[in-house]
N, C-alpha and C positions, 0 to 999 in steps of 0.2 A: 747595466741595469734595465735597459730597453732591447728592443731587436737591432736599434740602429749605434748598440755599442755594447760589445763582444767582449769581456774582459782575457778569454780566451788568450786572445791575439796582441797582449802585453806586452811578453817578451820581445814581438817584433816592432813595436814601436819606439821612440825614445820615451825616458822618462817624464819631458816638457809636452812631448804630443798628448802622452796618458792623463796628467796632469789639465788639462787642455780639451781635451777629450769629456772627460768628466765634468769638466767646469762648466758647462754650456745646460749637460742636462741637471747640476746640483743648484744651478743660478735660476735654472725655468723652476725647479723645486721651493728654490726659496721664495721664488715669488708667488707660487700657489700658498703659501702659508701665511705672506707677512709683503701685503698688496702696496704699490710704491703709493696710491691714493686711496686715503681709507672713507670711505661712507658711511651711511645709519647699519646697513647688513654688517658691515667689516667692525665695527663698532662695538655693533652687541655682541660678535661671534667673540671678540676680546674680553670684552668688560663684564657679558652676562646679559640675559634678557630682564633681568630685574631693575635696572636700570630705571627711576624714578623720572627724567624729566626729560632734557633735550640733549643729544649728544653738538657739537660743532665739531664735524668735519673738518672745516681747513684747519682749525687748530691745529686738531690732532694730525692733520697730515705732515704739516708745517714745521711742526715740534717733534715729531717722532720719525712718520715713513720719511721726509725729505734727507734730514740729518744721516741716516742710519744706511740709506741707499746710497747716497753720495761714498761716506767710504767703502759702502760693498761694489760700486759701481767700477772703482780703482784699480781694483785686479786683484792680487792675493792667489797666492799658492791653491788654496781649497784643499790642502793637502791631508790635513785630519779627517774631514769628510770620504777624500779617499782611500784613506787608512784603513778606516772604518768599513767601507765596503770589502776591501778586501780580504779583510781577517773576514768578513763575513760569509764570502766567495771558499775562506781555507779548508771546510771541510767536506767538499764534496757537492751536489745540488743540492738545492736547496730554492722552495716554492715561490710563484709568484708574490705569494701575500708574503713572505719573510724579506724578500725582495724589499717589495714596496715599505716595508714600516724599516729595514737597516736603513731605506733613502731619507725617509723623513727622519729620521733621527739624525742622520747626517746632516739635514739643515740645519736642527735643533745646536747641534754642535760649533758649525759655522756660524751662526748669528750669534750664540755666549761670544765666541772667541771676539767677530769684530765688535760685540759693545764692550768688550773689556780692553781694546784697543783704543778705544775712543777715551774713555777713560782714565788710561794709562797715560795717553799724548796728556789730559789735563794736569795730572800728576807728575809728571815729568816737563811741562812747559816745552814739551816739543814745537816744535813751529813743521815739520812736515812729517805727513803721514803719505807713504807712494808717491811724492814729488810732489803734492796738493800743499796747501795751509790744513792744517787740521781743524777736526769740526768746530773745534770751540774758538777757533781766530775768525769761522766764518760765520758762525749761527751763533755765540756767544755762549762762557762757560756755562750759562744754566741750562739751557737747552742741550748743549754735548751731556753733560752731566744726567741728564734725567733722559735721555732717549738710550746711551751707551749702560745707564743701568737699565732699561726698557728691556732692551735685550738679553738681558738675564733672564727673565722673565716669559716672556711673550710667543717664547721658543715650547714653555711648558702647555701649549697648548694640543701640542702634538701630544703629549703624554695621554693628557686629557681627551681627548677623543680616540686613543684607543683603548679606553674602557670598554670594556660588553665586545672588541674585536680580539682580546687577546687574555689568555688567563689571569686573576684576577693577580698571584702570587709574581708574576711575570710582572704586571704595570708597576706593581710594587715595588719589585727591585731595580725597574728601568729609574723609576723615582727618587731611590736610596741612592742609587751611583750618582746621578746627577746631583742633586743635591750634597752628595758627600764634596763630590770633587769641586762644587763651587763654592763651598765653604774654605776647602783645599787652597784655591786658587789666591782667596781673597788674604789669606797667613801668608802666603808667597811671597806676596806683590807686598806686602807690612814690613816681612823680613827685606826685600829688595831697599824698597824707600828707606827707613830706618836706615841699612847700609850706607845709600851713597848721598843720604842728606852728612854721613861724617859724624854721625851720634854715641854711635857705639862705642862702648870703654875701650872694644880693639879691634884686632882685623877679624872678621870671621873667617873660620876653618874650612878648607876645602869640601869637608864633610858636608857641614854645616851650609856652603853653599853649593852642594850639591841636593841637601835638602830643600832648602829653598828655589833650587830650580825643577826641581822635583813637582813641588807643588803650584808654582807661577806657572812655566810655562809645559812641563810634563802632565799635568793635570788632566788638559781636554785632549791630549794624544792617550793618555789611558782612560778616560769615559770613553773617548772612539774606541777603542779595542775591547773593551768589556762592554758595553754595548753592542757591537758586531757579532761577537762573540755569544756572548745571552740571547740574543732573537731568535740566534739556528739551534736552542736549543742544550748548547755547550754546558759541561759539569763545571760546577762550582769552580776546580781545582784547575779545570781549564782556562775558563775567564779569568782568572786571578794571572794566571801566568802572562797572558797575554796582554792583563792591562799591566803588568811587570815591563814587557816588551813597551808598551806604548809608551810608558814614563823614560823609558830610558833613549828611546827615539826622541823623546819631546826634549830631553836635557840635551841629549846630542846635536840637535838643531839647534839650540839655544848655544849651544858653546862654537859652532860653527857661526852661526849668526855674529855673536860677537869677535869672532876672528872675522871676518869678513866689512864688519864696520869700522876696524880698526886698518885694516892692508887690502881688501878686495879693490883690485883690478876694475870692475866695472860700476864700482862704488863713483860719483863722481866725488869735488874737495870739499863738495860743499857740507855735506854730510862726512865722509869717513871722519871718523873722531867722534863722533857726536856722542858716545858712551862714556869719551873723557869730559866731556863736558857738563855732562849729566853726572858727575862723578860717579861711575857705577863701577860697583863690588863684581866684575866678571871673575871668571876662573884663574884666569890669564892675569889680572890687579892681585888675585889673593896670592897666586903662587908667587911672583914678583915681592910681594912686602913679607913672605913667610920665609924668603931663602936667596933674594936679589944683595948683595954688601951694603951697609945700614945708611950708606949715603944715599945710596938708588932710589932704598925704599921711600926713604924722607923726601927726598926730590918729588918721587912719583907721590907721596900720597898729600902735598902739599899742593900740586897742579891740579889734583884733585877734585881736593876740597875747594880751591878754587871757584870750579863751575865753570872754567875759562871757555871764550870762543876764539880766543888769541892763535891762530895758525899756527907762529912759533913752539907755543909752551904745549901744544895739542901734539904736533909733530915729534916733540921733546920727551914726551907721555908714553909715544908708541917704539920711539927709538929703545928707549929702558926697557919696555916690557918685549921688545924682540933683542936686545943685546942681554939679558939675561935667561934667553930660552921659553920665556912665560908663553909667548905664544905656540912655537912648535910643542911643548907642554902639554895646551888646551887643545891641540888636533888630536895627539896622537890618543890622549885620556878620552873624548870622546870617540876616534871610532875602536878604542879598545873595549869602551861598554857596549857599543853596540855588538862588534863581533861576540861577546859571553852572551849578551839577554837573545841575538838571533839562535843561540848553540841551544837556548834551553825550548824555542818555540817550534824550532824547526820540526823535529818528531811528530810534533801534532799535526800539522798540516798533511793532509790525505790526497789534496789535488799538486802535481806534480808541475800545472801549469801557473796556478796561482801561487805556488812555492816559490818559481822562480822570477813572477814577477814581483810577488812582496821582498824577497832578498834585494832585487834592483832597486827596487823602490825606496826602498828602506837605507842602499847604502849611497842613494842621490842626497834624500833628505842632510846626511850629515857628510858630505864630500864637493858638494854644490860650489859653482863662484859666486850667487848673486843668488 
């Protein structure tokens, strides 16, 4: 997106450099939008200059920038923001200025994602977020709570200043997507919780949680690709397909993901499990109680419901759902979608250089160890 980063030159790097690569210049980005210490300027530029009486600075910095940089400060993939770019990169040049507003909406994208992470840790009574305590063990749930929804928010500032720089039908629909998909996100995350609180009259269907991951965690991987895609200009029929693509990337991460919290290698003990603990509905739990012999299931969805942190009965969890296939299951079903949703995008793409590195890209995200 600068001179001093070539996305040209993709294919010859690894996918962790590219990754790495980007992160450096989407992290200086995010700090021109949403400053780690906010002032009376930083203030109004948020709130509005109508603003009646006095703002407090460290408040706000305290309550909102400290919380929200601490987890961005963690590390994190940045891997939707560079999605985003690159479907943006698919079809050919494209101008400084379309440049510059894919970037910023790239950040817009990253900062939804980590205050819904923030969030999520509340809801699920996680205790660590990237090897840290999470924000709300360290700043207390109210403060997690109102800076992780902050950032749903705070990010629509971008939108807003590019009014009078971009067609008016254009801010429009950057508007519509955003807002569609975070309304999206928010049924996802209802249907998740609802699941693995143990409420439901039964097991939901594969379908059914591939809908749900659809909307949870496929959500802001399709606003990235329909966003990227609408800046350069793209048809209707185009962006559609592509944010098609991103959703199906975002479920495929999500089902490697939870393969990898349950047996990755470079997971340490302290965590792997930690999905059985949280009793969650993964792909890998529904195939297991829809098709495991009726004792399996009952065992497994009785440790469950649990919530256990018990080593043994965690272990005991992962044993069933790999002695009945559940997990080689969840690999193969994810990158089976990705190879069909890459067959339908690939035709579009014009630059032969960006082709091949969104195809690697794209099949790190769901084949990754860690």
């Amino acid at each position: 997106m600068t001179g001093s980063t070539n996305h040209h030159e993709a294919p010859k790097v690894s996918v962790e450099q590219l990754l790495q690569q980007y992160r450096t210049i989407i992290d200086k980005n995010i700090e021109k939008w949403f400053p780690r210490k906010l002032d009376e300027k930083g203030l109004r530029f948020f709130c509005g200059s109508s603003a009646s009486f006095q703002f407090d600075a460290e408040a706000a910095t305290q309550a909102i920038s400290v919380p929200c940089w601490d987890i961005l400060d963690r590390g994190g993939k940045r891997w939707r923001p560079v999605l985003m770019i690159l479907v943006g990169e698919a079809f050919g040049s494209i101008s400084g200025d379309q440049k510059d507003t894919i970037l910023n909406l790239a950040t817009l994208c990253e900062l939804i994602h980590n205050g819904s992470l923030m969030v999520d840790d509340i809801e699920d009574n996680s205790e660590l977020r990237r090897g840290k305590p999470c924000a709300h063990h360290i700043y207390g749930t109210d403060i997690a709570i109102n800076a992780g929804n902050a950032l749903y928010f705070l990010p629509m500032v971008v939108i807003r200043e590019l009014k009078g720089k971009l067609p008016d039908k254009l801010v429009l629909d950057l508007y519509d997507i955003i807002v569609q998909e975070c309304i999206n996100l928010h049924f996802g995350q209802g249907m998740d919780i609802y699941w693995h609180q143990g409420k439901s009259s039964k097991s939901p269907s594969v379908v059914e949680y591939l809908q749900m991951c659809a909307f949870k965690t496929g959500t802001l991987a399709r606003m990235a690709c329909k966003l990227g895609a609408l800046v350069t200009g793209a048809e209707k029929s185009v962006v559609d397909a592509f944010g098609k693509f991103g959703e199906v990337v975002g479920v495929g991460f999500q089902i490697q993901d939870d393969v990898l919290n349950l047996v990755g290698e470079r997971f340490s003990t302290s965590v792997t499990g930690e999905d059985i603990t949280e009793g969650k509905r993964s792909l890998m739990v529904i195939h297991c109680l829809h098709n495991a012999p009726e004792e399996d299931a009952k065992r497994l969805l009785s440790i469950l419901n649990l919530h256990t942190k018990e080593r043994q009965l965690i272990d005991e969890a992962i044993s069933i759902l790999q002695k009945n296939g559940s997990i080689t299951y969840a690999k193969d079903m994810g990158k089976k979608m990705i190879v069909e949703a890459w067959a339908s995008v690939e035709p579009l793409i014009t630059s032969a250089e960006v082709k091949a590195g969104l195809k690697t890209f794209t099949d790190f995200l769901v084949e990754r160890e860690i």
